[in-house]
N, C-alpha and C positions, 0 to 999 in steps of 0.2 A: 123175475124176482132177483133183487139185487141181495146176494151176501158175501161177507167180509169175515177173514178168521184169523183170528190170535192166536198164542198160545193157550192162553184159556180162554176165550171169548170168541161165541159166534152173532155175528150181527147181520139182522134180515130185514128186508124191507114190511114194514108195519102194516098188516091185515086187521083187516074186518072184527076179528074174533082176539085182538090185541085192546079194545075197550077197555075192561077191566083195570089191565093193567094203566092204560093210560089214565082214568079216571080215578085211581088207587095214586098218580106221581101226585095230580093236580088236589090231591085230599090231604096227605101225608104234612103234618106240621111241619117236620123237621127240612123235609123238602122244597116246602113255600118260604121257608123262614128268609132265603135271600133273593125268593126268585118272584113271585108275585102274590096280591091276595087271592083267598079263595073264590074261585068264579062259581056262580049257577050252575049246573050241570049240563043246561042247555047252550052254553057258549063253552065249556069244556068238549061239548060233542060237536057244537061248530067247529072247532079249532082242529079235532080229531079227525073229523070228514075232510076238512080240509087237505091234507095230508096224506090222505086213502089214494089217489089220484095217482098212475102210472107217473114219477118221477122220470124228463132228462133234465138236463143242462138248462133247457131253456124254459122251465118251469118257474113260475111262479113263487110255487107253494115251497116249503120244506119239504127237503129228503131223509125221512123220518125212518131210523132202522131199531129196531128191538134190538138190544146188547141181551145177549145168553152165556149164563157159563154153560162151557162145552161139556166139564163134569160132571154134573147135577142137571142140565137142562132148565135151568131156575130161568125166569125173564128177570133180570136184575135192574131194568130200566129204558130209556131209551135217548138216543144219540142222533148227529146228523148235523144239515145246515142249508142255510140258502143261497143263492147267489143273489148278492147288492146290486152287481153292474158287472160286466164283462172281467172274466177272470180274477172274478173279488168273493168271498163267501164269507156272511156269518156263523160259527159254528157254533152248537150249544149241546147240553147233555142232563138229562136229569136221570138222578138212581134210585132206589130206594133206601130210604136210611140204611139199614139191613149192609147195605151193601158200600157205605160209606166208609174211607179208611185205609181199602184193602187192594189199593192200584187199581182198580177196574176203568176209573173215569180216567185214568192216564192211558190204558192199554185201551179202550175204544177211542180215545180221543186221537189216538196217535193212528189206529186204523183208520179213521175218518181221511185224518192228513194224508195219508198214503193214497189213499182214494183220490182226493180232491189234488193231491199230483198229477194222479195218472190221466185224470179227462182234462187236465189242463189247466186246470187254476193257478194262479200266480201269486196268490196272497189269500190270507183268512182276517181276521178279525174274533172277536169274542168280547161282550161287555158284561160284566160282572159289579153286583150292586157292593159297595164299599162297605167293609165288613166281613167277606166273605172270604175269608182268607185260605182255606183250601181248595177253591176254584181257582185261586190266585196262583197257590203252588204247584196244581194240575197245569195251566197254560204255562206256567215257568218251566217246568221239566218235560213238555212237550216242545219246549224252543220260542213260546209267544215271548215278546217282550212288551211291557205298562208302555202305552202312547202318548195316553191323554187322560185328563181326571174331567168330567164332564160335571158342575157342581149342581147340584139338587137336582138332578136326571130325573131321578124319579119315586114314587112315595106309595109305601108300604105301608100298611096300616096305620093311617094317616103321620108315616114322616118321612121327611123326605131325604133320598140319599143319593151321595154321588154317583155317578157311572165309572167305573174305570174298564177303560178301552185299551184289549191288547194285541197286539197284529203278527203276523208271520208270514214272511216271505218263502216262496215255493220254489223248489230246485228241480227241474227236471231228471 
C-alpha cells in the first residue's frame, strides 16, 4: 500500500471499504459543480473498481490515494493521476466541500508532485473546466503554469465549457 505524508495530510492508496466516501465526491453538488454530471451509481462504481487494482507505473488505471487529515483522521477526499505516455501524468484531486478553502488540495497536490518526481515522471498536466477558479489557483501555487484553452471541451449540464490545460515540468 502506497502512503504519502504532509504536514497535516496522510494519503493512502484507495480500498475496498473507501466506497462511501467515493460515491459521497461523485454526489456532492458543490463538488460536481466544475467537474462532471451526476453519474448512475453503477458507472460511479465502475469507475471506483476500476482504481481498486494494485497501482505501478505501467497501469492503466489511476492511482487513486484517500487524502486524510493526520489530526482528526477525517477522509477529506481523494487525489492522484495517471500516466498519458511515458514520463507524462494527468493529475486531478476531488474534496469534499467541507474541506474546500483550507490548503488541503494544495498540500496533497503538491505530495502527489513529489511522488510523481520520485518514480520518475517528467511532466504532469491537469485540465480544469473554465470557471473554476480555485483549481486554477491550486495548480498556480503548486508551480503549474495555463498551456492551452481548449474551446467547448466539454458540457455540463447541458453547456458547454472550455478546457483549460495546465502542465509542469519535473526536476529530479
Amino acid at each position: 500500500m502506497l502512503e504519502l505524508y504532509t504536514d497535516r495530510l496522510y494519503l493512502r492508496t484507495l480500498v475496498e471499504s473507501d466506497w462511501p466516501l467515493f460515491l459521497r465526491l461523485h454526489r456532492e453538488p458543490e463538488t460536481l459543480r466544475y467537474t462532471f454530471d451526476e453519474l448512475p451509481e453503477h458507472e460511479v462504481r465502475r469507475g471506483f473498481e476500476h482504481r481498486l487494482p494494485a497501482w505501478t507505473p505501467a497501469s492503466e488505471h489511476w492511482l487513486c490515494l484517500v487524502v486524510v487529515d493526520q489530526a482528526s483522521g477525517q477522509d477529506l477526499g481523494v487525489s492522484g493521476f495517471r500516466i498519458l505516455h511515458p514520463g507524462h501524468a494527468e493529475v486531478g484531486c476531488l474534496l469534499l466541500p467541507a474541506f474546500h478553502g483550507k490548503g488541503f488540495g494544495t498540500e496533497s497536490r503538491r505530495a502527489i508532485i513529489d511522488y510523481a518526481t520520485a518514480i520518475g515522471l517528467t511532466s504532469l498536466e491537469s485540465t480544469v473546466t473554465d470557471g473554476n477558479i480555485a483549481s486554477c489557483r491550486v495548480l498556480e501555487k503548486c508551480g503549474f503554469t495555463f498551456e492551452r484553452r481548449v474551446p467547448q471541451a466539454y458540457q455540463l449540464r447541458g453547456i458547454w465549457y472550455d478546457d483549460l490545460v495546465y502542465g509542469l515540468r519535473l526536476t529530479p
